[in-house]
SETOR-281659 format. One record per residue: residue in three letters; x, y, z of N, C-alpha, C in turn. Coordinates in steps of 0.02 Angstrom, whole numbers, padded with zeros to 5 digits, always signed. Example, Ala and Ser with C-alpha at 12.3 -4.5 7.8 and 13.67 -1.06 7.14 Angstrom:
<nodes>
Ala+00660-00284+00390+00615-00225+00390+00660-00165+00390
Ser+00642-00112+00354+00684-00053+00357+00645+00002+00394
</nodes>
This chain:
<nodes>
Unk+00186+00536-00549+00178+00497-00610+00104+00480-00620
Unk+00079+00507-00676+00013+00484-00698+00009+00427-00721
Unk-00059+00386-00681-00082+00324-00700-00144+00319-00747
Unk-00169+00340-00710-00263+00352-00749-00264+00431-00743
Unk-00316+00464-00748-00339+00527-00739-00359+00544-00654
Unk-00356+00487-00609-00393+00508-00550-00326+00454-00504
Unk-00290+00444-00547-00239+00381-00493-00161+00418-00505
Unk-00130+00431-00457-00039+00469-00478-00011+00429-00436
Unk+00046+00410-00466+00105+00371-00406+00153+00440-00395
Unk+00166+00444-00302+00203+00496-00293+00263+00501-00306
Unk+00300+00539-00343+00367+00519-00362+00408+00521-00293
Unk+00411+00574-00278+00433+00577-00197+00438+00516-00132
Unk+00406+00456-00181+00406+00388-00134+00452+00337-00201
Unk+00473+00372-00238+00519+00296-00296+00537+00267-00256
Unk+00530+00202-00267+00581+00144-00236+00522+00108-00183
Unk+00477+00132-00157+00425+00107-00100+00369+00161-00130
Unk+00317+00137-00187+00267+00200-00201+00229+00195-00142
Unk+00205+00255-00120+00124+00277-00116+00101+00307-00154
Unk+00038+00317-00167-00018+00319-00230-00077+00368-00186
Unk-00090+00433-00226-00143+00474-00233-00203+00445-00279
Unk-00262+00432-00231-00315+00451-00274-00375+00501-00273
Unk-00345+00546-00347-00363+00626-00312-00445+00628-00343
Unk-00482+00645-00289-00555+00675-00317-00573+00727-00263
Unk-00640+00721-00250-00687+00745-00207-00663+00730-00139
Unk-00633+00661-00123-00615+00637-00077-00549+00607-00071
Unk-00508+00631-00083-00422+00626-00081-00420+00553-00058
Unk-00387+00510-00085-00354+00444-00043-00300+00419-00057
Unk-00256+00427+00004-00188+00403-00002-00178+00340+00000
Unk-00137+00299-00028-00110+00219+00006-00058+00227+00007
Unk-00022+00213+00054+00040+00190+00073+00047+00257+00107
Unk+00108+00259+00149+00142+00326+00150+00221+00342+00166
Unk+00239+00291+00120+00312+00289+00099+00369+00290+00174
Unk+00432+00297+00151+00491+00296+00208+00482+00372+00268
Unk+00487+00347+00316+00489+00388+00384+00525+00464+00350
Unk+00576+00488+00325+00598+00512+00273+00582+00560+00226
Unk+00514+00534+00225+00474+00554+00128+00444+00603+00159
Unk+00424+00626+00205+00370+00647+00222+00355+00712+00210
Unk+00401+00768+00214+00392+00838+00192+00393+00833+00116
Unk+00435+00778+00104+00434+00763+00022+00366+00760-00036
Unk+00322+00704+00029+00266+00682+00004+00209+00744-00001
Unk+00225+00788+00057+00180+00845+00081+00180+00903+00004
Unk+00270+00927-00010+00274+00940-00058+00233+00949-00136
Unk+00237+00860-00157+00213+00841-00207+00140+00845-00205
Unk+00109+00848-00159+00025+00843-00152+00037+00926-00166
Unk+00050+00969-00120+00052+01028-00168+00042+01053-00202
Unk+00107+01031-00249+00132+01037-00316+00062+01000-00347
Unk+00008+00960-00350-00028+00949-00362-00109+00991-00343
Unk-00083+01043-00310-00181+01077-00299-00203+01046-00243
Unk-00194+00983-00183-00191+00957-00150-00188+00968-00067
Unk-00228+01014-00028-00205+01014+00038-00184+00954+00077
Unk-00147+00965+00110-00155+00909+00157-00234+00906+00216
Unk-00259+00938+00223-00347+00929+00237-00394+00905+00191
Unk-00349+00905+00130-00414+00874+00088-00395+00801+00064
Unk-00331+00776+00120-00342+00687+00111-00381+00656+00166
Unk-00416+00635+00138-00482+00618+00169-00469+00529+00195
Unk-00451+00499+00179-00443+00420+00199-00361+00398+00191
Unk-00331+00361+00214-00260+00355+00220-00276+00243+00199
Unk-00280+00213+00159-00252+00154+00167-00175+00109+00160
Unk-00180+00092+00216-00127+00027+00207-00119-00020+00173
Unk-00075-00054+00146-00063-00113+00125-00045-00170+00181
Unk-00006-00152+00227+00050-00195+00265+00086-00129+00324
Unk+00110-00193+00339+00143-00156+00417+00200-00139+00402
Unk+00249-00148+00338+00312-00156+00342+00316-00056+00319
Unk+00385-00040+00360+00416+00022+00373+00415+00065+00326
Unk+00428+00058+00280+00423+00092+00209+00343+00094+00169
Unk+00293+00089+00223+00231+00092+00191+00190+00121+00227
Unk+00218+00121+00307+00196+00150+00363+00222+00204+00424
Unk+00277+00230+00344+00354+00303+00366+00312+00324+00383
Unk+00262+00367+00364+00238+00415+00384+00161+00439+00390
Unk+00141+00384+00453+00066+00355+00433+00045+00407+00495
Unk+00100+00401+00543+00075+00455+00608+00064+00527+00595
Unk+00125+00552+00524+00134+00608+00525+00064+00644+00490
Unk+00053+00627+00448-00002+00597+00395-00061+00606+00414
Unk-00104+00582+00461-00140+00562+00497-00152+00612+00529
Unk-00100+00655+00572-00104+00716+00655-00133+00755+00564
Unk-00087+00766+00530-00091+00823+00481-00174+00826+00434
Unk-00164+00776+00410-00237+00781+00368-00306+00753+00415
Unk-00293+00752+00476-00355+00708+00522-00393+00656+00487
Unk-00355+00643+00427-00404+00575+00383-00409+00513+00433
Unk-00435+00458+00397-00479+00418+00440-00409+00369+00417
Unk-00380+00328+00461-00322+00279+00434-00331+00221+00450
Unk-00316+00165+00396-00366+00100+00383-00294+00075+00391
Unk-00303+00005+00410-00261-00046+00411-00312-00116+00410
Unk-00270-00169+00416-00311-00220+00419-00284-00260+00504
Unk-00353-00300+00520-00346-00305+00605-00294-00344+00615
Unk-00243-00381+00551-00205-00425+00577-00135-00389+00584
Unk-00138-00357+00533-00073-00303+00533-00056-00233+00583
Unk-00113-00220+00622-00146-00167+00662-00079-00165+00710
Unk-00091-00222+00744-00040-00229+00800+00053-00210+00795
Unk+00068-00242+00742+00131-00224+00728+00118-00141+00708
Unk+00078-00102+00672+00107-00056+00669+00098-00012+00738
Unk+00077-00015+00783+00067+00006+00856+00107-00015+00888
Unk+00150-00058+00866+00202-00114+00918+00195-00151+00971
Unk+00110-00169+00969+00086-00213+01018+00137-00297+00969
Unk+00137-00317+00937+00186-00364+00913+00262-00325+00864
Unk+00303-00386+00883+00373-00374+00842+00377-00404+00790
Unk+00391-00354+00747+00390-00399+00688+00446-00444+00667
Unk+00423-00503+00624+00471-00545+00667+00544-00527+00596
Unk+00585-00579+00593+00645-00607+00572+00709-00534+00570
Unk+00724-00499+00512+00760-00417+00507+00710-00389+00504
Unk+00655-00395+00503+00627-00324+00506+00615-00311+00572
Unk+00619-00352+00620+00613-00328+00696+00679-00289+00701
Unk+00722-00291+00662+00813-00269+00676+00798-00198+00649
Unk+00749-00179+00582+00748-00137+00577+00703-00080+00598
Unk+00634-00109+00634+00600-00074+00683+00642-00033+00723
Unk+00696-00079+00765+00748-00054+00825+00783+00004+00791
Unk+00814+00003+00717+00848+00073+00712+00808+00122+00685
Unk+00741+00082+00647+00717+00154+00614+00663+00163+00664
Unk+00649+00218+00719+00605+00213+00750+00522+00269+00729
Unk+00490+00213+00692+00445+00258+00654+00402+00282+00702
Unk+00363+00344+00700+00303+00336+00746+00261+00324+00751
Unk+00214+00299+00802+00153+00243+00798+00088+00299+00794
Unk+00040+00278+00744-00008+00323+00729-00060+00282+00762
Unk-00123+00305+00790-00159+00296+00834-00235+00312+00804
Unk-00282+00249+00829-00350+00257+00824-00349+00229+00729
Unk-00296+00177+00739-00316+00136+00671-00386+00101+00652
Unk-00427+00108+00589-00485+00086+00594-00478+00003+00560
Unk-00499-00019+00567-00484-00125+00528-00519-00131+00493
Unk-00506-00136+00436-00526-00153+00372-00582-00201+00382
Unk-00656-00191+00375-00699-00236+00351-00749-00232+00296
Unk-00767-00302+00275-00832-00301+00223-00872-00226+00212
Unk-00882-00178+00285-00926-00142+00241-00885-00075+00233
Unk-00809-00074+00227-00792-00003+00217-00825+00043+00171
Unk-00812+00098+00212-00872+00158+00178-00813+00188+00160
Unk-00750+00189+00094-00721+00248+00051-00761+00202-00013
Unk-00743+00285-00046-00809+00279-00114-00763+00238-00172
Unk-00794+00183-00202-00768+00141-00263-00714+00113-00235
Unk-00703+00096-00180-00653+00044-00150-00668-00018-00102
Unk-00616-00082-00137-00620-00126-00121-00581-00153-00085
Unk-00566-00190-00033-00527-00203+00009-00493-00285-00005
Unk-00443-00306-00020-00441-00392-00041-00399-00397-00002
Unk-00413-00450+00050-00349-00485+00093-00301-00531+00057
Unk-00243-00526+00046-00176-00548+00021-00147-00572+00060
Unk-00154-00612+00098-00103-00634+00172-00036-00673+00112
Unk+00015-00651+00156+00088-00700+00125+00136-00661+00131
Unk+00137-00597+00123+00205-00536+00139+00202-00522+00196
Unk+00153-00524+00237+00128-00500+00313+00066-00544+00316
Unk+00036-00559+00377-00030-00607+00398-00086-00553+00373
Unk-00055-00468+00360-00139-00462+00356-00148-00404+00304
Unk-00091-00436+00252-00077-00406+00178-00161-00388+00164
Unk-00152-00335+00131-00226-00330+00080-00197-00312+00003
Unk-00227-00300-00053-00219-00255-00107-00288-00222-00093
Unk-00291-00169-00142-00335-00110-00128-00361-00115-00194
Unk-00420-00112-00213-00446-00105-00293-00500-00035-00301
Unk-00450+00001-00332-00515+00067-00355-00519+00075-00419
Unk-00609+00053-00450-00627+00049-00521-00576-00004-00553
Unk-00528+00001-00602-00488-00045-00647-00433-00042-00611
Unk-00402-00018-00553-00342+00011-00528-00322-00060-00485
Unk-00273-00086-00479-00245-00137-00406-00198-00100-00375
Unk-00191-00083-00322-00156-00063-00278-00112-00127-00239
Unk-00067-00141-00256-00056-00228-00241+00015-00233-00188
Unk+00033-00160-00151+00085-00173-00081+00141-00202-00131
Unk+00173-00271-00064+00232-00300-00071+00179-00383-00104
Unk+00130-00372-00133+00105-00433-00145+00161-00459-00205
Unk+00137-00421-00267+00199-00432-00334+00262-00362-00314
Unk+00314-00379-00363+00358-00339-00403+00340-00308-00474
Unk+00367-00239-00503+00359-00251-00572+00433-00231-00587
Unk+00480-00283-00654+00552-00265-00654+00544-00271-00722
Unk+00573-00236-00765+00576-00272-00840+00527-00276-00867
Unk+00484-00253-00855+00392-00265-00886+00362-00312-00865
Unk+00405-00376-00813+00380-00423-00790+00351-00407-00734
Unk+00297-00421-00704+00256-00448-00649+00285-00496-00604
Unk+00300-00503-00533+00346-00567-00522+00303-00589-00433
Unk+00318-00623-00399+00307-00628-00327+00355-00586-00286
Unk+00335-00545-00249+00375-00502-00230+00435-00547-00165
Unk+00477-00549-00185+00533-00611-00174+00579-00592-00098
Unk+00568-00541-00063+00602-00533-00001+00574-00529+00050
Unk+00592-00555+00120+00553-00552+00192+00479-00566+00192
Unk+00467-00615+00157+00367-00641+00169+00382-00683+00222
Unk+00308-00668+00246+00290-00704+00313+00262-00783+00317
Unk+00260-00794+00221+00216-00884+00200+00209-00850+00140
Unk+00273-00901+00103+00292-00915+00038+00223-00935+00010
Unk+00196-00993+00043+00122-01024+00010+00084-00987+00014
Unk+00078-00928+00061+00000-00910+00074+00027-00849-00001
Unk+00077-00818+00009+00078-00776-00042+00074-00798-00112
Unk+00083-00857-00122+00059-00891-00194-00001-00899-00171
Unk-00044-00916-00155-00112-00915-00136-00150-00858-00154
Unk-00112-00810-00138-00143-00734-00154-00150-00698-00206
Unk-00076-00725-00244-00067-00714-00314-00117-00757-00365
Unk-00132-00804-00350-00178-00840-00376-00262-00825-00371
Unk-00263-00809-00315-00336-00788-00318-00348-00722-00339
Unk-00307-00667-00322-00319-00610-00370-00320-00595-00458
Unk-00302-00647-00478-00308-00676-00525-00399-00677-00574
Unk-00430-00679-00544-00507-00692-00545-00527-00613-00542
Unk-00496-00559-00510-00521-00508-00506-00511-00448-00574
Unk-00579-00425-00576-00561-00386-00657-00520-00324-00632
Unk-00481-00299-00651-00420-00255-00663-00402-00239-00729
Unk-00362-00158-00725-00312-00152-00797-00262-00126-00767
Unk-00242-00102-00725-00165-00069-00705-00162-00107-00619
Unk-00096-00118-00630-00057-00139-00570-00005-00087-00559
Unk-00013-00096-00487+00027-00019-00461+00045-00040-00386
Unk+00112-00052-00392+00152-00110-00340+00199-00049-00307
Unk+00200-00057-00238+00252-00024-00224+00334-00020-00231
Unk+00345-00087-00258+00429-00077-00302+00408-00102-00364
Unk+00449-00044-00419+00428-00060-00484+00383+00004-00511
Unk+00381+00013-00574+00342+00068-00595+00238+00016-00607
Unk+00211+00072-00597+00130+00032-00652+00122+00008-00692
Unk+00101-00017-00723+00111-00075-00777+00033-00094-00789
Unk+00022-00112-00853-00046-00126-00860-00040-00214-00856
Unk-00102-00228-00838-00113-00321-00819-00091-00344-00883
Unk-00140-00349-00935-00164-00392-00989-00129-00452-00976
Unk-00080-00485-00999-00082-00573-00971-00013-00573-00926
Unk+00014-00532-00899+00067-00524-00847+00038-00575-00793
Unk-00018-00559-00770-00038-00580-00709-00045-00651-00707
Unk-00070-00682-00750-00054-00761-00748+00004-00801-00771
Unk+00062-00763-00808+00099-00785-00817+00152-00779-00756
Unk+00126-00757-00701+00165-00760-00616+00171-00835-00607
Unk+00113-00846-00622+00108-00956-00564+00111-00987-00645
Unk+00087-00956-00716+00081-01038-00746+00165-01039-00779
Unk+00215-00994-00764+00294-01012-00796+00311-01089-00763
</nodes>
């Protein structure tokens, strides 16, 4: 699904997107259910797309359906794979994640991708910004390329509405916290992993001022 001219949500991930951003330097976010994965390989394809020419892999979050297929991903395109240092651990399984999703670690056993790099101030991928979102996970980010938000399990989009993304957060407050301060950041499309893209214009503040 086309977003902009340089941004596609993979259809092959409905329900949990990951997002192509195709140039010179391929960059994936997310990489959908353990599952998707020949799926996802597919659709890059079907797009002109080697898998050698994804060049950077970012995360949103640690949770399973964002990090199906971060190992497979990774051996395949040798891209460089970003997480953030708080979320690092759970996806390596140095921590459990806690409440059902530790229940669902135990049945879905994803594989742990290795030589994660931690998101800091001076990441070097081109026209990207890194924003820590703590509240769905301790070490939530959204991703901003040019007008684009890449925004995880931070929001929902259902109905044309924008919402707080309402299941398994790790701090109800900190995730209103997050929603609020991204708020300040210039954007035109939001591109959430449940929910289709959606352009901002006053969606985004009408999250906290209802």
């Amino acid at each position: 699904m086309k977003v902009t001219d340089e941004v596609y949500a993979l259809d092959s991930t409905r329900g949990s997107y990951s997002y192509l951003i195709k140039g010179e330097e391929n960059i994936l976010i997310d990489t959908g259910q353990m599952w998707q994965g020949e799926a996802i390989l597919k659709e890059l394809q079907s797009m002109n797309v080697k898998a050698e020419e994804i060049k950077n892999i970012l995360l949103t979050h640690h949770d399973l359906d964002h990090v199906g297929n971060a190992a497979m991903l990774q051996k395949l395109t040798k891209a460089k794979l970003w997480a953030s240092s708080e979320d690092i651990p759970y996806i390596i399984g140095d921590k459990i994640r806690p409440g059902i999703k530790r229940l669902f670690s135990f049945i879905f056993r994803v594989k742990k991708p290795e030589n994660i790099i931690p998101y800091n101030k001076d990441i070097k991928v081109k026209d990207i910004k890194v924003i820590a979102t703590p509240g769905h996970t301790p070490g939530h980010v959204c991703v901003l390329y040019k007008d684009v938000l890449f925004v995880g399990d931070l929001v929902k989009v259902k109905d044309e509405k924008i919402g707080p993304y309402p299941n398994m957060n790790w701090d109800e407050i900190k995730l209103m916290e997050s929603i609020k301060n991204i708020a300040d950041v210039p954007f035109k499309w939001v591109c959430p992993a449940h929910g289709k893209p959606i352009k901002r214009e006053d969606r985004w503040q009408e999250i906290y001022s209802a």
